[in-house]
N, C-alpha and C positions, 0 to 999 in steps of 0.2 A: 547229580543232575535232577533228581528228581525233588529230592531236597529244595531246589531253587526252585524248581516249577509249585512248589505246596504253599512254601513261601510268597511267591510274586503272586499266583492267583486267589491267594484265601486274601492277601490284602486287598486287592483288586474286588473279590466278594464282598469285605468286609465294608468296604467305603461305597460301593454300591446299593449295600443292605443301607446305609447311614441317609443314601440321601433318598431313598423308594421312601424311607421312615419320614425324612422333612416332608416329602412329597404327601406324604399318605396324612400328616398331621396337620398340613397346611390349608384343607378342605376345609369350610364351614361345620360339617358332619363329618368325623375321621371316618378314613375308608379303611376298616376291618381286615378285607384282603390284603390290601397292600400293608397293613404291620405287620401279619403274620407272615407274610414274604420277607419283607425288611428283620424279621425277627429271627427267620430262619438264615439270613446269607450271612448276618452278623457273626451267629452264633459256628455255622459251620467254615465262614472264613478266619473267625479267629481260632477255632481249633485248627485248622489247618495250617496257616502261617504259626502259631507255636509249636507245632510237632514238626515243621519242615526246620524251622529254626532250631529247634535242637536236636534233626537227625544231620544237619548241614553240619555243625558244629563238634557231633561225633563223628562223623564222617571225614572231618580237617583231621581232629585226634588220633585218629588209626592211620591217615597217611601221614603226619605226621613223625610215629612211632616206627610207621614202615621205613620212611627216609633215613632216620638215624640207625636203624637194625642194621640197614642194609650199609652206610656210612662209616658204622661199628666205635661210632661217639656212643658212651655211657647213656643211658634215658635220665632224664632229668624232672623230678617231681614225682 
């Protein structure tokens, strides 16, 4: 569960940081503030959508291994 929630919101950060970034470059005079913002949601939404991706994807694997334990089919790989 929570997996998905790191996932869905670091993307949702990440493409929010993307457009503060066109917002902030699209000024006459770039606005400083806002890259550093845009620079910051980028960076903490993409660490977070890849560690929710791959704690979602260990998280399949263990149930998984649980369904077959418990099935008592051989584990495979």
């Amino acid at each position: 569960m929570i997996a998905r929630l790191l996932v869905s919101f670091g993307a949702v950060a990440a493409s929010v940081g993307f457009t503060i970034f066109g917002m902030a470059t699209s000024y006459i005079k770039m606005d400083h503030d806002m890259a550093t913002i845009s620079y910051v949601l980028m960076a903490v939404g993409g660490v977070a959508t890849v560690i929710g991706i791959f704690w979602y994807r260990l998280d399949e694997r263990r149930a998984d291994a649980v369904a077959q334990a418990r099935s008592g089919q051989p584990t495979v790989g």
